[in-house]
Steps between C-alpha positions, in 0.01 A plus 500: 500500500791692386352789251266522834742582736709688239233718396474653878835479529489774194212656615698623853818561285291780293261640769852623667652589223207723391476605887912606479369691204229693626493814671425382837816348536762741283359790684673325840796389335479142555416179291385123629698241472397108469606176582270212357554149711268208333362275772419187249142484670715357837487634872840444555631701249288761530672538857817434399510775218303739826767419747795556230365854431359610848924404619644833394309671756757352747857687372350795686633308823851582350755762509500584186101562412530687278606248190177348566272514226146661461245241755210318307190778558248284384396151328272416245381164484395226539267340279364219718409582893658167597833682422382856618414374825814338584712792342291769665610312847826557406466903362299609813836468678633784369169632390600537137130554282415172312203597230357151312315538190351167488541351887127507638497325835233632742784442773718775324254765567565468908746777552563372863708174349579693157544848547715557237349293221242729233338399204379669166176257524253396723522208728324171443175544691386736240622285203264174698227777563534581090486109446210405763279817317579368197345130575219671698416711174502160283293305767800259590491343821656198454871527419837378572837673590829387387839685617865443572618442889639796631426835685355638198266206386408434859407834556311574184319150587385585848382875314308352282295203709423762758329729255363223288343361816321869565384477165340137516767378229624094612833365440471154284863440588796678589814415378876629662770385235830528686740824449797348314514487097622189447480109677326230582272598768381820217414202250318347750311765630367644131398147403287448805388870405397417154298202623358726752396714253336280301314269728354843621302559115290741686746745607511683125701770689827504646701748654886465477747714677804217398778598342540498091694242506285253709233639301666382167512162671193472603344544211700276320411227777121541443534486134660157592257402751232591233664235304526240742144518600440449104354859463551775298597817597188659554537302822774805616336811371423682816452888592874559641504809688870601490609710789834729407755214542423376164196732338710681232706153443464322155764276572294271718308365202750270359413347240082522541298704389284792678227315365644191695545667826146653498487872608767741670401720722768714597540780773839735410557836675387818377722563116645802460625724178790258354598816227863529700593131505397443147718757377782363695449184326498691149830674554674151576328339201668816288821442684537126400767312651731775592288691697562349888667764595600440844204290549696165611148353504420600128858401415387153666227481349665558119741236569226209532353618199615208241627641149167479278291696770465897430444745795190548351349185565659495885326864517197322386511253731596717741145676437302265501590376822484857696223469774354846440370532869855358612722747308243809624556388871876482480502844351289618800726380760826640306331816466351512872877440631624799298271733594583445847882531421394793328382688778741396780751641281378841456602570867804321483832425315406121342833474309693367830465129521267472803350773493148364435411193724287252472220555775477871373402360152272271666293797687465743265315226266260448799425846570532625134347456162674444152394612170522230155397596221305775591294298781557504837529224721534477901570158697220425757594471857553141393771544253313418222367679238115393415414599117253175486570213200392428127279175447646409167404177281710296299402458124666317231591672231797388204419114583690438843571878611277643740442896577326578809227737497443746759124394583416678852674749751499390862403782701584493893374761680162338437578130437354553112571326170461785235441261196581681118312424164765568210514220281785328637283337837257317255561199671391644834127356440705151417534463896211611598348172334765280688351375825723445847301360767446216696116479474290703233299793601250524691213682322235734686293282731771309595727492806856315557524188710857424556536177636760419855863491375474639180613821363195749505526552157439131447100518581177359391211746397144454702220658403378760755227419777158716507508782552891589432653568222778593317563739270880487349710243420706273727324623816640330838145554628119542436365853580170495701220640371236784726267227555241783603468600137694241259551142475734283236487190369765197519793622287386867435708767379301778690220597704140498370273747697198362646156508322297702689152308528146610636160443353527752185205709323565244213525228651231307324333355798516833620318623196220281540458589868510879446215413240283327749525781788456821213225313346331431892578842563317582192187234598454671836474825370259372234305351809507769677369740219223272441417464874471913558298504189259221631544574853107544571440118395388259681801312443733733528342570833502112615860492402643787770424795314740758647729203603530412198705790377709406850568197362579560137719797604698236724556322234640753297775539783557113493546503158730805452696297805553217244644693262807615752594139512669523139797735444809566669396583858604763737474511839173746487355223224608239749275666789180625285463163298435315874296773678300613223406141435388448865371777581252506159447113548401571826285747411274318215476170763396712781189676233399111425533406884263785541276349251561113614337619833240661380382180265530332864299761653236422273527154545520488888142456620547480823378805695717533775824397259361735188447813747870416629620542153307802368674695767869341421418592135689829464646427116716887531585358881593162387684633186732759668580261752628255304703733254667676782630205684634376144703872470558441895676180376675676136622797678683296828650278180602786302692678837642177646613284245398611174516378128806617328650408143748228510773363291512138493877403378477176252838323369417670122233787652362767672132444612357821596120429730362645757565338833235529733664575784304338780341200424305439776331831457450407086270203679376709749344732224403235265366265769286766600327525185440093479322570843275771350416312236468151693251694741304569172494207351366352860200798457427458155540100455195534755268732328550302146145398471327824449374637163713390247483832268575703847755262654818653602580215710583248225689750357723628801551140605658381149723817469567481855617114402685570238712745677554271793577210274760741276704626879515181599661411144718798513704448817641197411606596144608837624750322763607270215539764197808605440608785238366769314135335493470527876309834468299332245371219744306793723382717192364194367276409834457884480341480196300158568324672871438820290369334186290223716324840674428650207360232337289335746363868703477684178485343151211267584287842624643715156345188317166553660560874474555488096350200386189404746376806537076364582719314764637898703140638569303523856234269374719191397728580838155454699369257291804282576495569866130352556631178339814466696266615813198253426795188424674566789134504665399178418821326527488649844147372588603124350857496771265590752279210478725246416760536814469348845341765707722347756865633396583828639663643138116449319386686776736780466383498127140470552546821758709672174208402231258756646718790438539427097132332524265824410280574212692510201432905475621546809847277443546668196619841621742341806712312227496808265650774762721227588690446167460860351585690842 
C-alpha cells in the first residue's frame, strides 16, 4: 500500500531529523544522513539496492581515498524477514548493523549466521507463544494456520505447532500459500485454501501469518466460495488471529465487512508515544504544497497528488494509515544508531569521512543502552529488543472503518495475557461464546478416548469406571480413588468416602436386643432378691439354695456380655464380649451340672453305683474344675491368637466387627459349653420322673435343649451372616440360653414362691414325697412280678427294689436329704 510504506518512509525521515536536532548529536558536531531505497516487497531488489550502497566501501582500494565518501554505518529495514534475511547475508560481510522494525524470523535471532542483524522487537517465538496463550485462555484447541511460503511464514509455522502441540491445541489444516504476490499457482493455492477452510466448519479459529495482500485475497475467495456453496456469509465468519504481517492492516477487507470476516484478532508490537510524528505531520499540513523542502520524497509525493486533492486530505490519509507500533519501532532503531554515533564521537574527530566504521557502530549497540523518550532500552544478547505485544481487536465503527482496540498486553517473562476492562474490549465475552474444537467437552466424570489415527483432540467421552474419577474437564485419564476409604460410581466427578458401618446403639434391632438383656438383667436381680428373702423355703432350698445366687450372678455376666456385641468395637470389647461370655456360661452350666448329678444321685438306687457317686459329688470340686479349664482355654486364646477389631472393606463401606481371631479356639470354648450342658441333659433327662413340684430334672433338661438346639442353629447362620447383623446372630442365641435358664430354673419356682404359697411349706414338701415314694412303691412291686425271673436285667432290678423298698417313714427321709442337701 503506498500511504503504508510512505508513512514509515516519513516516520525515519523525522526521527533523524529530530535526532540531528537534539543535543546528543549537536554537542559532537555531527548530523545523520539518509538514503531511502524501496524494495517493492521483492528479494531481488532489496539486494540490488544493498549491493549498490555497500560498493563505496571499495574506493578505499585506491590512491586517492580520500574523495571517498562517508561508508553506510548502519541500515534500517526491512519490513518483511524474507528480505532481511537475504540482505543481512549480504551486510555481515562488512559487518555494517542492520536493525528491522518489523522482520521477526526466529532464524534472525542466531548471531552465529547473523551477527550483525538487531531488531527493535521480539522474534517470532514469543509472538506464537502470545498467540498459543491466547487460544489456551479461550479453550481453542482445534484451529488452523494459514501463512505465506518463505523463511518467515515457515518459521513462525513450525513456532507455533510446536507450542500448540505442548499445549494440547490440534491443527485442522495447515495451509502454505506460496511467497510471490501475484500468478497462477497463488490463485490456486488460496482457492484450495478457502475450500479448506470451509469444509473444516469446526475450526472457528484460524491463525494467519500471510501476507496482507494474500490475506485480501483470501477473503475475497471465501466470500466467493460462500456463494458457490449457496451460503451466506455467516459461512466465513471465523476468529482470525492476525499475527503482525497484517494485524494493524484495514486494507485486507476489501469490500466486506468486519461483520463478514468474523473477528480480528490481532497481535502488533508494543505502541509507543506518537506526540513527535504527529506534529511532523501538522507542520506539513500548515506548509501545504510548498513545503518539501529538500524532501525529494515529499516533493514526489506532491506531484501525484491530482489538482482537486488538498494536502490536508493526503495528511489525513497519511494518518490514518500510520501503524502506531510501526512508526514507534523505527524511531527506536534511528535513535539507538545515534546514540552509539554519539558516543564514539566524543573520543574522536567524526567530521572526517571514515572516521566512524561500521562494526564500531555495531558493538557499542550490543554492549550499550539507548535512551527514547525518556525510557531506556538495551538489545538482549540476541539482538532483539523484547517489550512483549498488544492484543488489539478490530471494531467497526463509521460503517466500513474499523479501529482496533488495544484489548490485552502480552507479557513474556511469564508467558501471561494481562487482559484490560475499559469499554472499548466489550466484545471480549463475544469469543468466549464461540467454540473451536473438534469434539465438545468433556464434563467431570468423563475421560477422553481418542480413537487410532485421529488427532487427540478428535475424541469420544466415556464415562469413568468404579472407582475413578474425574474431576475437571477434558481429562486424558480417570484418577483412582483410595479404595481403603472411598469408592465412586460409573461416571463420578469425585470420591465419596466410605460409610463406616457396625451394629449402632440405634440400630433398631439393636434397640430391641439391648431391651431384652437390661430387662433379664433386671429379672435376675428381681430373682435373686426374692430368693435371699425366701431363702429358708423349702423351695428355695430344693432349687440350689446358695447355687442359686451362683447361677443368677452368671447370668448377669452373660447378659452384660450381650450387650458388648452392639456398638463400635475395640479390640478390648472384641476380647471381653468372648471370654466373659464363656467363662460366665460356663459357670451357670457347671452350678446345674452340679445339680443334674445330684437329681441322679437321688435316683441311682443301686448301692454300690450310689456310694460311687456320693463320693464323686464335690459340687465346689466339680464347679472350679470346670470354670478353670474354660479360663485355661480363654486365656491361651486371648495370648495366641486373640480377638481384635476388624475392618471389613465393602465396594460402598466400611464394616467395622470384631474378628475373632482364632476360630478353632471360638469352637473350642463354645463346644465346651455344649458338652457341659449335653452331660446335663444326659443326668437330668434320667431323673425326670421324680416329684413334679420338686423336679429340677424336667427343668434342666428343656433349658439344657433349648440351648443345644439354639448352638446348633447359630453356627450355620453365623458362617452365613454377613454385615453389620453378624454380632446380632450371637447376642440373639445369647439372649435365647440366658432367657431359656431363667425361665425354666427360676420363674416356675418365683411362681410357687408368690402365688402358691400352701404349696412352699415342710408339710406339703413331705406330704408329696410319701406319694411319689408309695407310687414308685407299688409300681415297683407290679415290674417285679410281671417279668421273667429268668433275664439277668429283672434280676439286677429285683436286687435294686430292696434298697427303695422300706417303710414309707423310713424312705421318706433318704429322698428328702437327697434333694435339699
Amino acid at each position: 500500500n503506498t500511504w503504508e510504506g510512505l508513512t514509515k518512509v516519513l516516520a525515519m525521515i523525522n526521527a533523524i531529523e529530530t535526532m540531528n536536532e537534539s543535543p546528543l548529536l549537536r554537542d559532537v558536531g555531527v548530523t545523520l544522513g539518509y538514503r531511502i531505497h524501496d524494495s517493492c516487497s521483492d528479494v531481488s531488489t532489496a539486494l540490488r539496492a544493498t549491493a549498490d550502497f555497500t560498493q563505496q566501501d571499495d574506493c578505499g582500494q585506491g590512491s586517492n581515498a580520500s574523495t571517498c565518501a562517508q561508508p553506510v554505518i548502519a541500515v534500517v529495514g526491512a519490513s518483511y524477514s524474507e528480505m532481511s534475511i537475504a540482505v543481512a547475508r549480504l551486510l555481515t560481510l562488512k559487518m555494517i548493523p542492520q536493525i528491522s522494525y518489523s522482520s521477526t524470523a526466529v532464524i534472525l535471532s542466531d548471531k552465529s549466521r547473523f551477527p550483525a542483524f538487531m531488531r527493535t522487537i521480539p522474534n517470532d517465538k514469543y509472538q506464537t507463544a502470545a498467540m498459543v496463550r491466547f487460544l489456551n485462555d479461550f479453550g481453542w484447541n482445534w484451529v488452523g494456520i494459514v501463512t505465506t511460503d518463505g523463511d518467515y511464514g515457515r518459521s513462525a509455522l513450525d513456532s507455533f505447532v510446536s507450542q500448540a502441540s505442548e499445549k494440547g491445541i490440534c491443527m485442522a489444516f495447515k495451509v502454505v500459500i506460496p511467497g510471490s504476490v501475484t500468478g497462477q499457482d497463488v490463485n490456486s493455492a488460496i482457492r484450495k485454501a478457502a475450500a479448506t477452510i470451509h469444509k473444516n466448519h469446526k475450526a472457528k479459529a484460524i491463525v494467519s501469518f500471510i501476507k496482507p495482500t494474500h490475506m485480501k485475497h483470501l477473503l475475497q475467495e471465501l466470500r466467493d466460495e460462500a456463494e458457490r456453496q449457496g451460503q451466506g456469509t455467516e459461512s466465513m465468519r471465523r476468529v482470525w488471529v492476525a499475527s503482525d504481517n497484517w494485524s494493524s492492516s484495514s486494507s485486507v477487507q476489501g469490500t466486506l465487512t468486519l461483520q463478514d470476516m468474523g473477528h480480528v484478532v490481532g497481535f502488533t508490537f508494543k505502541r509507543g508515544n506518537l506526540s513527535s510524528f504527529n506534529q511532523y505531520l501538522d507542520r506539513l499540513e500548515a506548509a501545504g504544497r510548498h513545503g518539501a523542502g529538500n524532501n525529494t520524497f515529499l516533493e514526489e509525493f506532491y506531484t501525484q497528488l491530482n489538482a482537486s486533492s488538498s494536502v490536508s486530505e493526503a495528511v489525513e490519509n497519511l494518518r490514518e494509515y500510520t501503524h502506531p507500533h510501526t512508526t514507534f519501532n523505527v524511531e527506536m532503531a534511528v535513535s539507538a544508531v545515534a546514540h552509539a554515533v554519539a558516543f564514539l564521537c566524543r573520543s574522536r574527530d567524526c567530521k572526517r569521512p571514515g572516521a566512524v566504521q561500521p562494526w564500531e557502530v555495531l558493538n557499542t549497540m550490543r554492549i550499550r543502552g539507548f535512551k527514547h523518550r525518556e525510557q531506556t532500552y538495551k538489545f538482549d544478547k540476541k539482538g532483539d529488543i523484547n517489550l512483549g505485544y498488544d492484543v488489539t481487536l478490530w471494531r467497526a465503527e463509521r460503517g466500513t472503518t474499523d479501529v482496533h482496540d488495544v484489548v490485552a498486553e502480552y507479557h513474556p517473562l511469564n508467558n501471561s495475557i494481562t487482559y484490560s476492562n475499559h469499554s472499548s474490549s466489550t466484545q471480549l465475552p463475544d469469543l468466549k461464546h464461540i467454540i473451536s474444537k473438534c469434539s465438545n467437552s468433556c464434563t467431570p466424570g468423563e475421560f477422553k478416548k481418542t480413537a487410532e489415527g485421529q488427532h487427540t483432540c478428535c475424541y469420544e467421552c466415556i464415562n469413568c469406571p468404579e472407582n475413578r474419577y474425574s474431576n475437571d474437564t477434558d481429562m486424558d485419564q480417570c484418577l483412582s480413588c483410595d479404595t481403603e476409604t472411598e469408592w465412586a460410581g460409573e461416571g463420578s466427578s469425585n470420591c465419596t468416602l466410605k460409610t463406616l458401618e457396625f451394629f449402632s446403639w440405634r440400630d433398631g434391632f439393636a434397640v430391641v436386643l439391648l431391651t431384652f438383656a437390661a430387662l433379664g438383667i433386671l429379672l435376675v436381680l428381681l430373682v435373686s432378691a426374692l430368693f435371699l428373702q425366701h431363702r429358708d423355703t423349702p423351695i428355695v432350698k430344693a432349687a440350689g439354695g446358695l447355687l442359686c445366687q451362683v447361677i443368677l450372678f452368671s447370668l448377669v455376666g452373660s447378659f452384660i456380655s450381650a450387650i458388648l456385641f452392639v456398638g463400635r468395637p475395640t479390640s478390648l470389647q472384641c476380647k471381653a464380649r468372648q471370654v466373659l461370655f464363656g467363662v460366665s456360661f460356663t459357670l451357670c452350666v457347671s452350678c446345674i451340672l452340679v445339680k443334674s448329678l445330684k437329681i441322679l444321685l437321688a435316683f441311682q438306687f443301686n448301692p454300690e453305683l450310689q456310694g460311687l457317686l456320693r463320693r464323686l459329688y464335690q459340687p465346689h470340686v466339680i464347679i472350679s474344675g470346670c470354670v478353670a479349664l474354660q479360663l485355661v482355654t480363654c486365656i491361651c486364646w486371648l495370648i495366641l491368637k486373640s480377638p481384635v477389631n476388624h475392618v471389613s472393606r465393602n465396594s460402598k463401606t466400611l464394616l467395622e466387627n470384631c474378628h475373632e481371631g482364632s476360630h478353632v479356639a471360638f469352637g473350642v470354648m463354645l463346644g465346651y459349653i455344649a458338652v457341659l450342658a449335653l452331660v446335663c441333659f444326659v443326668c437330668a433327662y434320667k431323673g425326670r420322673k421324680l416329684p413334679q413340684k420338686y423336679n429340677e430334672a424336667k427343668f434342666i433338661t428343656f433349658s439344657m435343649l433349648l440351648y443345644l438346639i439354639s448352638w446348633m442353629l447359630f453356627v450355620p447362620v453365623y458362617v452365613t451372616t454377613e454385615g453389620i447383623y453378624l454380632p446380632a446372630v450371637e447376642m440373639v442365641v445369647i439372649l435365647i440360653s440366658n432367657y431359656g435358664i431363667l425361665s425354666c430354673h427360676f420363674f416356675p419356682k418365683c411362681y410357687v414362691i408368690l402365688f402358691r404359697k400352701e404349696q412352699n411349706t415342710q408339710s406339703a414338701f413331705k406330704k408329696n414325697l410319701y406319694e411319689y415314694s408309695r407310687k414308685t412303691t407299688e409300681s415297683l412291686s407290679v415290674s417285679e412280678t410281671s417279668l421273667p425271673e429268668q433275664k439277668s436285667s429283672s434280676q439286677l432290678f429285683i436286687i435294686s427294689t430292696p434298697s427303695l423298698y422300706v417303710p414309707e417313714r423310713e424312705s421318706m427321709p433318704i429322698l428328702k436329704n437327697v434333694i435339699l442337701m
